[in-house]
SEPASE-115821 format. One line per 5 residues: number of its first residue (from 1); their letters; for each residue x, y, z of C-alpha. Coordinates in steps of 0.001 Angstrom, whole numbers, plus 500000, padded with zeros to 6 digits. Layout:
BEGIN
NUM> A> X/Y/Z ~ ...
//
This chain:
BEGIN
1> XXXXX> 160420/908965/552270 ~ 156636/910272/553268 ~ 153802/907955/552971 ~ 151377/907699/550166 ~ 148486/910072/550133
6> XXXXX> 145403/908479/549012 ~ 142931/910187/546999 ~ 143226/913479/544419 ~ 146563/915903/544033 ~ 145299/919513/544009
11> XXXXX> 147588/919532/540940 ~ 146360/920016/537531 ~ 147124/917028/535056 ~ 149584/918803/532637 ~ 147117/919102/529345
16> XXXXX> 144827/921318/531926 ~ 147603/923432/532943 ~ 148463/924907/529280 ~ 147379/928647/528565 ~ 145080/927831/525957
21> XXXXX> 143648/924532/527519 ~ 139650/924922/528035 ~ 137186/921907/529937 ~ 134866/920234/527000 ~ 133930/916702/528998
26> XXXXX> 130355/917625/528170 ~ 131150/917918/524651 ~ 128700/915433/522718 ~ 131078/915839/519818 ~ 134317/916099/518196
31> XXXXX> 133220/919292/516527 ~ 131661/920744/519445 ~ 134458/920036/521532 ~ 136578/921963/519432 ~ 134047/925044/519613
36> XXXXX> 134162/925118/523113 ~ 137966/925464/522824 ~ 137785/928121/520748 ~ 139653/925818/517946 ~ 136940/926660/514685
41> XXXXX> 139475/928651/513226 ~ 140747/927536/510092 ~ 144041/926810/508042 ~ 144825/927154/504767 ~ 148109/927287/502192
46> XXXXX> 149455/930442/501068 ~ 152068/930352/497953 ~ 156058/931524/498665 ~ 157648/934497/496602 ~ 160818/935479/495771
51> XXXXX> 161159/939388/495309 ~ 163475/940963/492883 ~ 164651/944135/491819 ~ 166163/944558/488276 ~ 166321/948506/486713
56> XXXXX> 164616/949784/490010 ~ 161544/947366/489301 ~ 159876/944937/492256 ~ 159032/941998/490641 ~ 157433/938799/492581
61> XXXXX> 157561/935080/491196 ~ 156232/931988/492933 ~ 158708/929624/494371 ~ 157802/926026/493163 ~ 156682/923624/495844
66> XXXXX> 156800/926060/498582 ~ 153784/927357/500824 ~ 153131/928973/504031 ~ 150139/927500/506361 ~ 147968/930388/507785
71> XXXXX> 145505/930794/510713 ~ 142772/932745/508368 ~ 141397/934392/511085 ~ 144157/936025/512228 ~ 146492/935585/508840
76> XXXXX> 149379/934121/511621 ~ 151706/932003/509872 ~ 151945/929059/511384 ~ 154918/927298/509207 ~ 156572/926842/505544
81> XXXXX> 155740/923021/503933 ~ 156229/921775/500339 ~ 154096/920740/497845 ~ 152565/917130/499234 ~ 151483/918719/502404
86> XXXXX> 147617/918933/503010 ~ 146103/920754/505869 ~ 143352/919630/507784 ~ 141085/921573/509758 ~ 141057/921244/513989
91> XXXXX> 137976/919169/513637 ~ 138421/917299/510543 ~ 141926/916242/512215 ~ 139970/914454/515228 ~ 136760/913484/513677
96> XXXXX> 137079/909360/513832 ~ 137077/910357/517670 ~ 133283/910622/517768 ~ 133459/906804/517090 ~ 135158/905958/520720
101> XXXXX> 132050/907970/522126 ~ 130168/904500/522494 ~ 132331/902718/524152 ~ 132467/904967/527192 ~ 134644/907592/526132
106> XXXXX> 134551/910929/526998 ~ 136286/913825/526064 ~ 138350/916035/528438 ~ 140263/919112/527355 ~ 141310/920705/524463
111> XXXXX> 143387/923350/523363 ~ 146132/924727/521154 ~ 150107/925975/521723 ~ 153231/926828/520557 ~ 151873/930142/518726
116> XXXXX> 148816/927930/517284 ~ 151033/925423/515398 ~ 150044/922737/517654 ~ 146494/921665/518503 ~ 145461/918528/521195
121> XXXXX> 141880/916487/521906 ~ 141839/914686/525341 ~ 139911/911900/525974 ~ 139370/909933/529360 ~ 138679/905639/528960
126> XXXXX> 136210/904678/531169 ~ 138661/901834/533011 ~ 141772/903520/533927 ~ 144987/901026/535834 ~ 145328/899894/539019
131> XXXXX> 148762/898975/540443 ~ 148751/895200/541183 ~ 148048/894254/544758 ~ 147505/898217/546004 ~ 144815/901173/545951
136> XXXXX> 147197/903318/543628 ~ 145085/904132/540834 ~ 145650/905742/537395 ~ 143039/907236/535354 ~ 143789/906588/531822
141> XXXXX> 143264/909416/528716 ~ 144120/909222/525139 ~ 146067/912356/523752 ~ 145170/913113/519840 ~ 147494/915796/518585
146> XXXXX> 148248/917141/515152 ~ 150475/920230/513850 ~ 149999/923037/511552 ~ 152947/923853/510751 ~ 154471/920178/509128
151> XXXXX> 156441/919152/512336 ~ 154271/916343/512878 ~ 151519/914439/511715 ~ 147958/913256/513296 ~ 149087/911267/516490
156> XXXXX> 147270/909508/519168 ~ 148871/908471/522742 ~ 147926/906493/526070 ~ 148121/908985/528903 ~ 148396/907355/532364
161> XXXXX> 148114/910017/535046 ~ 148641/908983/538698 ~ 145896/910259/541428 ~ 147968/910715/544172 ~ 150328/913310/542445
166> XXXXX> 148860/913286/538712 ~ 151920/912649/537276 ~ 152051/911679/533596 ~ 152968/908634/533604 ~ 153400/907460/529319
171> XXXXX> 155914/904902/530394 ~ 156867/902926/526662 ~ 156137/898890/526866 ~ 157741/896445/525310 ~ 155490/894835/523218
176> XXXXX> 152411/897195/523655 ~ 151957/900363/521470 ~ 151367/903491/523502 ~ 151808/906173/520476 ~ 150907/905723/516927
181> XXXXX> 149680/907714/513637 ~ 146032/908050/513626 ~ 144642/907596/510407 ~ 142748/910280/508757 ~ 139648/908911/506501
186> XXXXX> 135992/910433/505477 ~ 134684/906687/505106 ~ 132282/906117/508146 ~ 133141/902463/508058 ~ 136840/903245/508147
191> XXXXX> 136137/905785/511157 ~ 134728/902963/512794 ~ 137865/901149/512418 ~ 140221/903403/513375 ~ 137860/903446/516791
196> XXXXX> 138038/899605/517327 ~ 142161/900279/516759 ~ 142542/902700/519068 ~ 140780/900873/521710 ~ 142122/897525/521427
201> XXXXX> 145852/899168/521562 ~ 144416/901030/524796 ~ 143782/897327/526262 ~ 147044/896188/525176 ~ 148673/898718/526625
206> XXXXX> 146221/898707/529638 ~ 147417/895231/530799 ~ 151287/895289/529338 ~ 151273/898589/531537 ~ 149945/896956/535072
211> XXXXX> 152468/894217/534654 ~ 155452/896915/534678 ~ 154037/898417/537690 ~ 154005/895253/539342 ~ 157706/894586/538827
216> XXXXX> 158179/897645/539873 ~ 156860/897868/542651 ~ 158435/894065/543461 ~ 161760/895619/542954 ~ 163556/896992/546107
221> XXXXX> 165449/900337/545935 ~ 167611/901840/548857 ~ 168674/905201/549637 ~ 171844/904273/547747 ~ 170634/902618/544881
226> XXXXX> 168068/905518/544156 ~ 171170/907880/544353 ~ 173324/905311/541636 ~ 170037/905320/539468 ~ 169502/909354/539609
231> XXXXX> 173329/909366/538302 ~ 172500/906608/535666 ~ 169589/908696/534242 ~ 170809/912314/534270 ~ 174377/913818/534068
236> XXXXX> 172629/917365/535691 ~ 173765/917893/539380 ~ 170779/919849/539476 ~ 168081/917456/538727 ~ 170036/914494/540829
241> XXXXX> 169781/916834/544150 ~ 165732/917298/543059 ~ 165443/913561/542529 ~ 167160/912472/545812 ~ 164667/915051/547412
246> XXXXX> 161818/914577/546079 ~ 162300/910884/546966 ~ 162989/911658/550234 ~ 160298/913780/551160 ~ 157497/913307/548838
251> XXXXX> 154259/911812/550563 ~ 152738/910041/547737 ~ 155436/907675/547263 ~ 154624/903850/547544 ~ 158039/903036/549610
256> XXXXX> 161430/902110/548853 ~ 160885/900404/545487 ~ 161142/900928/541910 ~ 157695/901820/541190 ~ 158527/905147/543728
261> XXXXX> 161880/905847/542339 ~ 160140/906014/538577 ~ 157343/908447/540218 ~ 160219/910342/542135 ~ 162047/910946/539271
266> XXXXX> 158811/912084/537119 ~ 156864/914384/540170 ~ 160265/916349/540242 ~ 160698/916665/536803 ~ 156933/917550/536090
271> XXXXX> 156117/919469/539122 ~ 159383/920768/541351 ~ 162404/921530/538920 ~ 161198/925088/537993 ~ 163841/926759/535342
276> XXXXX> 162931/929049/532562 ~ 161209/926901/530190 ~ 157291/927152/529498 ~ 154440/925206/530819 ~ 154152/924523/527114
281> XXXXX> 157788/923276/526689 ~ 157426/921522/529552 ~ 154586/919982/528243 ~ 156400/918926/525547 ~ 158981/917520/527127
286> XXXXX> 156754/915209/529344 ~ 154912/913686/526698 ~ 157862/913235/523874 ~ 160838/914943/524839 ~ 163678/915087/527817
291> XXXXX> 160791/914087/530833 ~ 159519/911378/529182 ~ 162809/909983/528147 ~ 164159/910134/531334 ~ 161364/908461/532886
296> XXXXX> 161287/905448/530652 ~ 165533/905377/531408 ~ 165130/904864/534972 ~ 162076/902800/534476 ~ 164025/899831/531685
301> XXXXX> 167012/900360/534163 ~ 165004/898818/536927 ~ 163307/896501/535031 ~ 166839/894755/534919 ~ 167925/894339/538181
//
C-alpha cells in the first residue's frame, strides 16, 4: 500500500470530466450560470399521433394523454410523458439556488448529457469535511439535477470529493439525508426556504459524514480481510483483481484501514476499471447507480465489524 499524497489529484472531479460540462464559478446567478453552459435552450410538449390509412387515405388523430418533450432549438426529442407532466426550463429548474448564494455558496460547473435529457448545477459549500484526527480533506458540492425526458424529477445531492484522488465520495448515512427532491416554487419566501433546507441537511450530513470516516478509519483491515471484503461487494473477478491492486499500490491511501479500503474500492471503480461504458454512464453510475452502490456495500460492511 503507497502512502498518502497530500495536496490536489491532477484528476478532474467527475461532473468536470463530462463532454458537455463548462466552468461557471464566477457565475453571479442561476440564470447566468446556465448561459455560460450553453443551457438557454428551451423545452416544450409536443402532442402524439397515431397515423392511419383507410381507402388509400393518411389520416392523423391525437393520442390522449400522450406528448413528446422537445429541445426547440434543435426540435431533438428528448422523451414521451403523459398528461400530468410539466416541463421546466434549465433555469427555472435551479432558480431557488440563487438563495444559497449568501451563505457562501458558489457555483461550479454545469452542463447537460445523455443526448440533452439530463441537465446538472454544481455548487461548492464554503466548509467542506475533514477526516477526524488527519489532514485528509474533502471539499464538499451540492449536485442539482433534473430530466427532460420524465425519468426523474428536480433532485439535489451532497457531493464529497476527496483531494488526494478526487474521488466521489456520496457515501449514504444513517440518519442524515444526502439526496432529496428539491422543491420547485415561484414564491420568493418559499425560495428562501428551500435555501435554509438545503443547507441545514448539508450540516447534517456534514457532521453524520465525519463520524463515518472516523470509524473508518478506526477500523483495521489486512491484506486478507480487504481481499474477503472485495469478494463480499462484487461477484466480478475483474473488478476484485482492480480492487486488490489499487489497494496495493495506490499512494493516496490512508493505511491499512477501512477508511482506505472504501477509497480503494471507489478510485478503481471511478478512475482505473476502463471498459466500454461512457464518461457519462460512468457518471451515472458513481452518483446513483452500480459505483455508488458498491461503495456504500463495502462501506455498511465495515461499519460492522
Amino acid at each position: 500500500m503507497g502512502a498518502v499524497v497530500s495536496g490536489f489529484s491532477a484528476r478532474n472531479v467527475a461532473f468536470h470530466g463530462l463532454p458537455s460540462s463548462k466552468i461557471v464559478k464566477y457565475a453571479p446567478n442561476v440564470e447566468e450560470a446556465i448561459r455560460l453552459a450553453d443551457l438557454d435552450w428551451t423545452v416544450s410538449l409536443a402532442p402524439v399521433y397515431h397515423q392511419k390509412t383507410m381507402d388509400g387515405v393518411e389520416t392523423y388523430s391525437p393520442v390522449d394523454g400522450k406528448f413528446l418533450t422537445v429541445r426547440e432549438d434543435t426540435q431533438q426529442v428528448l422523451g414521451s410523458v403523459g398528461r400530468n407532466y410539466r416541463t421546466f426550463q434549465n433555469a427555472d429548474a435551479f432558480d431557488f439556488a440563487n438563495e444559497l448564494l449568501g451563505f457562501g455558496v458558489e457555483f461550479d460547473a454545469a452542463g447537460h448529457y445523455a443526448d440533452s435529457t439530463k441537465v446538472f448545477l454544481t455548487a461548492k459549500v464554503p466548509t467542506g469535511i475533514t477526516v477526524p484526527g488527519t489532514d485528509d480533506n474533502l471539499d464538499l458540492y451540492l449536485l442539482f439535477k433534473t430530466s427532460h425526458d420524465g425519468s426523474s424529477a428536480i433532485q439535489a445531492q451532497v457531493t464529497p470529493v476527496r483531494l488526494a484522488c478526487t474521488n466521489m465520495l456520496n457515501l449514504a448515512t444513517r440518519n442524515a439525508i444526502s439526496k432529496w427532491s428539491a422543491r420547485h416554487t415561484a414564491k420568493a419566501s418559499e425560495k428562501i426556504e428551500e435555501a435554509a433546507r438545503t443547507l441545514q441537511l448539508v450540516d447534517a450530513y456534514r457532521s453524520e459524514f465525519e463520524q463515518i470516516s472516523a470509524q473508518l478509519l478506526a477500523t483495521e483491515v489486512t491484506m486478507e480481510g480487504f481481499e474477503s471484503l472485495v469478494e463480499e461487494v462484487t461477484v466480478s473477478e475483474r473488478l476484485r483483481v482492480g480492487m486488490i491492486n489499487t489497494w496495493n499500490n495506490s499512494p493516496t491511501l490512508m493505511g491499512p484501514n477501512g477508511w482506505s479500503a472504501v477509497n480503494a474500492i471507489g478510485e478503481y471503480l471511478e478512475f482505473e476499471r476502463g471498459g466500454r461504458g461512457s464518461v457519462e454512464t460512468r457518471f451515472d453510475s458513481n452518483i446513483d447507480g452500480q459505483t455508488a452502490a458498491i461503495r456504500n456495500r463495502a462501506a455498511r460492511l465495515l461499519l460492522v465489524r
